[in-house]
C-alpha positions in Angstrom: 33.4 33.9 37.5 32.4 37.4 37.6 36.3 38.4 36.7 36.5 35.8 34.2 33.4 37.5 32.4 34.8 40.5 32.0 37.8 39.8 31.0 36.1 37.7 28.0 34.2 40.6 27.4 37.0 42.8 26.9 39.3 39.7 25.2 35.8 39.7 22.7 35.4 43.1 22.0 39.1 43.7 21.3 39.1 40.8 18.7 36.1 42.2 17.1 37.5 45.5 16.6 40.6 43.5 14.9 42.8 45.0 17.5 44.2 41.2 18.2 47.6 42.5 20.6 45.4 44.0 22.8 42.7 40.7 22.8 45.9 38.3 23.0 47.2 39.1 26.6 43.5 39.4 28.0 42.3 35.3 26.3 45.7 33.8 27.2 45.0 35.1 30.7 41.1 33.1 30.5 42.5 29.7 29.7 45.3 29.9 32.3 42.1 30.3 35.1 39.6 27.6 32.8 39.6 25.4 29.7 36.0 25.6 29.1 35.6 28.1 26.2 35.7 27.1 23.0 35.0 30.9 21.9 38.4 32.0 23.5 40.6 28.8 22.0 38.9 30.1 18.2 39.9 33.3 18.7 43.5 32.5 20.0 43.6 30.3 17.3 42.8 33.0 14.5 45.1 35.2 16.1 47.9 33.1 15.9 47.6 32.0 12.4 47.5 35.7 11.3 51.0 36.0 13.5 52.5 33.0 11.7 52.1 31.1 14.4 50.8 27.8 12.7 51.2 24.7 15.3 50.1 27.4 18.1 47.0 28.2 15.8 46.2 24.7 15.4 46.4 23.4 18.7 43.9 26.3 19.9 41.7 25.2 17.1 41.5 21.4 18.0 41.4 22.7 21.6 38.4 24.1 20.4 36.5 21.4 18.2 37.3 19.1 21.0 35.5 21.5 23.8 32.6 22.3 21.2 32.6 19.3 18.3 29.7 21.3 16.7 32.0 24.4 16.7 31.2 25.0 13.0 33.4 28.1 13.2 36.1 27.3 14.6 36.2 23.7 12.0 36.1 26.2 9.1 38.8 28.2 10.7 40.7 25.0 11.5 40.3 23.7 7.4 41.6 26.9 6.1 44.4 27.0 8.6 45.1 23.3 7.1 44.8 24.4 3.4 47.4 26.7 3.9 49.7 25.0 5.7 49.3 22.0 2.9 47.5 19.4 5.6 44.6 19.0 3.0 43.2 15.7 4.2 43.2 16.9 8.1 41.1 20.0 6.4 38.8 18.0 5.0 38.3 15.3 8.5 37.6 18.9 10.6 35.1 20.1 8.6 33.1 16.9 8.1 33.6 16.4 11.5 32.1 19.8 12.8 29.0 18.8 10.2 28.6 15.3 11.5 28.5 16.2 14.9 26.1 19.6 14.3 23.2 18.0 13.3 21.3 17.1 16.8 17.4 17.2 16.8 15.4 19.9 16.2 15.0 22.7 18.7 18.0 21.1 20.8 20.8 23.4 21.6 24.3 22.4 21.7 26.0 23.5 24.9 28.0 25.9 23.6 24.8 27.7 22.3 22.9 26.9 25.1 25.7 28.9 27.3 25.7 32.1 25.4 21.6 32.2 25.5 21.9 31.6 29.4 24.6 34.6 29.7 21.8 36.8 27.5 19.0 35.9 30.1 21.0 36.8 32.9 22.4 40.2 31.2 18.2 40.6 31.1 18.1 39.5 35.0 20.4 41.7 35.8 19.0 44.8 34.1 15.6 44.2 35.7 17.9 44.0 38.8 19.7 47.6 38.3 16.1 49.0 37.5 14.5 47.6 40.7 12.0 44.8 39.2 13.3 41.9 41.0 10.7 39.9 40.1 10.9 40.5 36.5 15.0 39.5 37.1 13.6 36.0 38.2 12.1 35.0 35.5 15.2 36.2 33.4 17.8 34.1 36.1 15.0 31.2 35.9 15.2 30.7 32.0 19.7 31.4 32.1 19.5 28.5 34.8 17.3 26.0 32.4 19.7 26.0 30.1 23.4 26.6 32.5 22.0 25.1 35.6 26.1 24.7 36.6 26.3 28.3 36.2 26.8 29.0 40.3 27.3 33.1 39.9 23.8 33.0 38.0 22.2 30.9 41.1 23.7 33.5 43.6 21.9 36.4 41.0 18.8 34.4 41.5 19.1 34.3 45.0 19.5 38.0 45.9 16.6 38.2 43.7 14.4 36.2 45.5 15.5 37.7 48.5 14.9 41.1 47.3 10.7 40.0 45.8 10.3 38.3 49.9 10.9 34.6 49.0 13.9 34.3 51.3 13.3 30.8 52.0 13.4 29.7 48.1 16.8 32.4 48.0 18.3 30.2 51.1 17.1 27.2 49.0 19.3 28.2 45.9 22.3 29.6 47.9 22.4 25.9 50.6 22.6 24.2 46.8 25.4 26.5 45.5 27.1 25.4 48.6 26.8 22.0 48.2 28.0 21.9 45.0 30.6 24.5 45.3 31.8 25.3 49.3 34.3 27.7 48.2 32.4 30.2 46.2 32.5 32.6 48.8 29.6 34.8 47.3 26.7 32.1 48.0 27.9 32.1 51.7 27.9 36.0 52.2 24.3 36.3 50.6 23.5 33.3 52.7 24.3 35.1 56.1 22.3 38.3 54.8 19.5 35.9 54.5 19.5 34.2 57.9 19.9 37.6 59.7 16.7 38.6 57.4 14.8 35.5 58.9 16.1 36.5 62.9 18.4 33.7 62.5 21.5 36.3 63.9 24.1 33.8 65.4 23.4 31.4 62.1 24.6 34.5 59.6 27.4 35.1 61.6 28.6 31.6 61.6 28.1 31.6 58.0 30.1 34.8 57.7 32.7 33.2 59.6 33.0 30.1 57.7 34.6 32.6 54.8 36.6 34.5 56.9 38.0 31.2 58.1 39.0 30.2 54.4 39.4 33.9 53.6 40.8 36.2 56.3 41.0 39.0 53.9 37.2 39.0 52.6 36.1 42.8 53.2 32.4 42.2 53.0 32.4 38.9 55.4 34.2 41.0 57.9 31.8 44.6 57.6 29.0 42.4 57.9 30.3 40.5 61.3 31.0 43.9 62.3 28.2 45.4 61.5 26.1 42.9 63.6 28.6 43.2 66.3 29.5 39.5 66.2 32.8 38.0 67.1 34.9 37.7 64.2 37.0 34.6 63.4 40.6 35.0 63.9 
């Protein structure tokens, strides 16, 4: 997920600069790994109804609307894409559409919106992180997490964070649920072992070490840390 971030980061920043070739390679590369942002799909979709491209542009649109209905955006973008390309009734549906389904309750947040919040939390976390407040960090990975709870890379953040303030039990809490929901995110199971060797619980960490080597031989930090503790590594 990390990865993925910054490549949307960089994808982003290129398309707001209006330097679209270099933005193009970097979003195509996102939705080949996930389909789940309706950001990237508008952007791609601008980008190739500036190249010409219209049934490319308009499938990245729709892609879009149908990831984020409320995408008001990417309906506008969609309706002028459909003016010009003479499709004046389907401009019209989009945009009523995009209106229709944008008007929830008040103070509720859609889940596109309530994603990007979450990511500014955690950028907040993660400063109180690089300035050593962990504490402060938790509060910041708390409030991301009410509004992504799936969001497993935030969980791990929280984690370290916890373990870093003393509350390792309530770290090993957040990093067993990670697990559970996702048993190949190796990160969880790496911070996991640093927290049972922190609680005396040696031969537990290096099992949980182990268990990524096992699925992935070639994970440096699973391996310093076996070797660190002087465990036997898997093989």
């Amino acid at each position: 997920m990390d990865e993925l971030r910054q490549l949307l980061a960089l994808g982003t920043s290129y398309y707001q600069k209006g330097d679209y070739e270099t933005a193009l390679p970097l979003l195509e590369q996102i939705i080949t790994r996930t389909q789940v942002f309706a950001d990237v799909y508008n952007m791609l979709g601008v980008i190739y109804h500036g190249l010409g491209q219209f049934s490319k542009a308009e499938k990245y649109f729709i892609k879009a609307l149908e990831i984020n209905p409320g995408y008001i955006e990417a309906a506008l973008n969609a309706a002028v894409l459909f003016n010009n390309t003479g499709k004046y009734e389907e401009a019209k549906k989009s945009y009523t559409q995009a209106l229709t389904a944008n008007k929830h309750q008040a103070g509720e947040l859609d889940l596109h919106v309530a994603g990007k919040i979450a990511n500014m939390h955690c950028e907040i976390g993660d400063a109180y992180q690089a300035a050593g407040r962990p504490k402060d960090a938790i509060v910041e990975y708390y409030k991301a997490l009410s509004l992504g709870p799936s969001f497993v890379d935030i969980r791990v953040k929280l984690a370290i964070a916890l373990h870093q303030s003393g509350n390792t039990y309530s770290a090993i809490d957040e990093l067993s649920r990670v697990i559970n929901e996702r048993p190949d995110y190796h990160p969880a199971r790496i911070q996991l072992g640093l927290c049972l060797f922190t609680c005396g619980h040696e031969s537990e960490a290096l099992n949980t070490w182990n268990e990524v080597l096992a699925k992935d031989p070639n994970n440096a930090t699973a391996a310093m840390y076996v070797k660190l503790v002087g465990g036997p590594q898997y093989t």
